[in-house]
N, C-alpha and C positions, 0 to 999 in steps of 0.2 A: 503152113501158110502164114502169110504178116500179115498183122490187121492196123489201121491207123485208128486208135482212140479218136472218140470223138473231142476232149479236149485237146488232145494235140492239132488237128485243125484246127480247133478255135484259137489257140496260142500262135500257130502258124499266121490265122488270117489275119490275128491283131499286129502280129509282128510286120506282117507285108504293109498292112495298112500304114500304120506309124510311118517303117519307112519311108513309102511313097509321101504321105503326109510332110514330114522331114525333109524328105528333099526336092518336095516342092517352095516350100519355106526358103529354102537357103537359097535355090536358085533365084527364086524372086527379088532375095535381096542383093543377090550379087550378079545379075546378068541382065544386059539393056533387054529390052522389050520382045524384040523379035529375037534374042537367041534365048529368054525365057518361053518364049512358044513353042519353038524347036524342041528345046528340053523337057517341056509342060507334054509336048506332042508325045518324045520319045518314051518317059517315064511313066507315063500311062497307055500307051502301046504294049509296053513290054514291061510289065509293072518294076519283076524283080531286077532284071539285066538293067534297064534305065537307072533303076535308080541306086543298083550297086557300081553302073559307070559314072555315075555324077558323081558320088561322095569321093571315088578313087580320082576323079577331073578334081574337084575342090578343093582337096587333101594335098593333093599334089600341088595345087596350084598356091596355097599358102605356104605349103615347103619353099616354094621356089622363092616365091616374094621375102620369107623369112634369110634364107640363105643369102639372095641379093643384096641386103639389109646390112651383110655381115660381111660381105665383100669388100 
């Protein structure tokens, strides 16, 4: 049988924490108002999926801006 230490939880929950923390941060500074709320909505809805599809949205989205750049 698997057991979950109880540090491992706690490294888990500090880790989900941060993230979400993080990418509330970013979104705030990088998206007007109302699709910060949407985002704010999603990313705490769905704590881990939100806010590993924001950082993948963001990531992407300065690739692209960088790329255009070099166009």
């Amino acid at each position: 049988m698997l057991f979950i230490s109880p540090m491992q939880i706690i490294f888990m929950g500090t880790l989900l924490v941060v993230m979400i923390i993080t990418t509330l941060v970013l979104a705030s500074k990088n998206e007007s108002t109302f699709k910060f709320l949407i985002w704010a909505a999603i990313i705490l809805g769905l704590p881990f999926i939100g806010s590993v599809s924001y950082l993948i949205k963001h990531y992407m989205s300065i690739n692209t801006k960088t790329n255009n750049a070099f166009s």
